[in-house]
C-alpha positions, 0 to 999 in steps of 0.5 A: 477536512472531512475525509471519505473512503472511496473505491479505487480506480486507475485514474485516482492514482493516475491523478494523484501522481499529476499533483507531485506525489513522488512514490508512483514515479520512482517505482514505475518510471514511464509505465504509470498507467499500467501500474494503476490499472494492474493495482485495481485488478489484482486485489481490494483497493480503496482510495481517501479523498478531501472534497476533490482532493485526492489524498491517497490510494492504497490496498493489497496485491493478491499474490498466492492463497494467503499472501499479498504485496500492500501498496500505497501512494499519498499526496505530499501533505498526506501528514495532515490527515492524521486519521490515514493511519488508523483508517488503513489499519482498519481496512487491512484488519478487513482484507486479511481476514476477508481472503484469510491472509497469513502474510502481508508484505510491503517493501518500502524504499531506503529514500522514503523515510515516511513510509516506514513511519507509515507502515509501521503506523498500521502494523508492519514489521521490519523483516529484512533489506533488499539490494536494487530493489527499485528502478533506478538501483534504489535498495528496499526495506521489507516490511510485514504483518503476520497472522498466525492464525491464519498460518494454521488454517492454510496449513490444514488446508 
């Protein structure tokens, strides 16, 4: 396994999806193709690849001055790849000072408990429950990282 950290593009996800990954489907039903092109717009984005394997994608929705929404899909057996964790850990420590960013959000579906065990992995926070979050009626789990620091320069800003 030699894994490599590459720019995001839509047909990474897109490809990604084709293999079985189950997240893009549940969040986007149908509209997977603009998901994965709205992703690549909206803020920095990389993607992790095996040789031509893609394992997964991931990166952050900028939202407003000093908030985004953090994203992530993987390929079902992401779990042997034991360095996604540290990798995405590093990449976040980037963008969050990169566009001096406070608070950074996830939400995670009550159905997946993988991802928690992910997010939590790489730094997030359980914060709070969110009813029908997901199509289909499915509720969410909030998830975030704070930064202080950051708080104080926004706030002098």
């Amino acid at each position: 396994m030699s894994l490599e950290i590459i720019p995001y593009k839509p047909k990474h996800a897109l490809k990604l999806a084709e293999s079985g990954t189950r997240v893009p489907k549940l969040v986007l039903g149908a509209d997977l193709e603009h998901w994965a092109k709205m992703k690549y717009e909206r803020g920095p984005a990389v993607t992790a690849i095996d040789g031509e394997k893609i394992v997964g994608c991931g990166g952050l929705e900028l939202l407003q001055t000093g908030l985004s929404e953090a994203w992530a899909v993987f390929c079902e057996d992401v779990g042997r790849y034991h360095s996604i964790p540290r990798r995405a850990k590093e990449h976040l420590a980037i963008w969050i000072k990169q566009h001096n960013l406070f608070r950074v959000q996830s939400h995670l579906s009550t159905d997946f408990p993988a991802g928690v065990k992910f997010a939590k992995l790489v730094g997030f926070h359980y914060e709070g429950f969110k009813h029908l979050f997901f199509p289909g009626g499915i509720d969410a789990w909030e998830y975030v990282i704070l930064k202080e620091r950051n708080v104080k320069k926004w706030q002098q800003q």
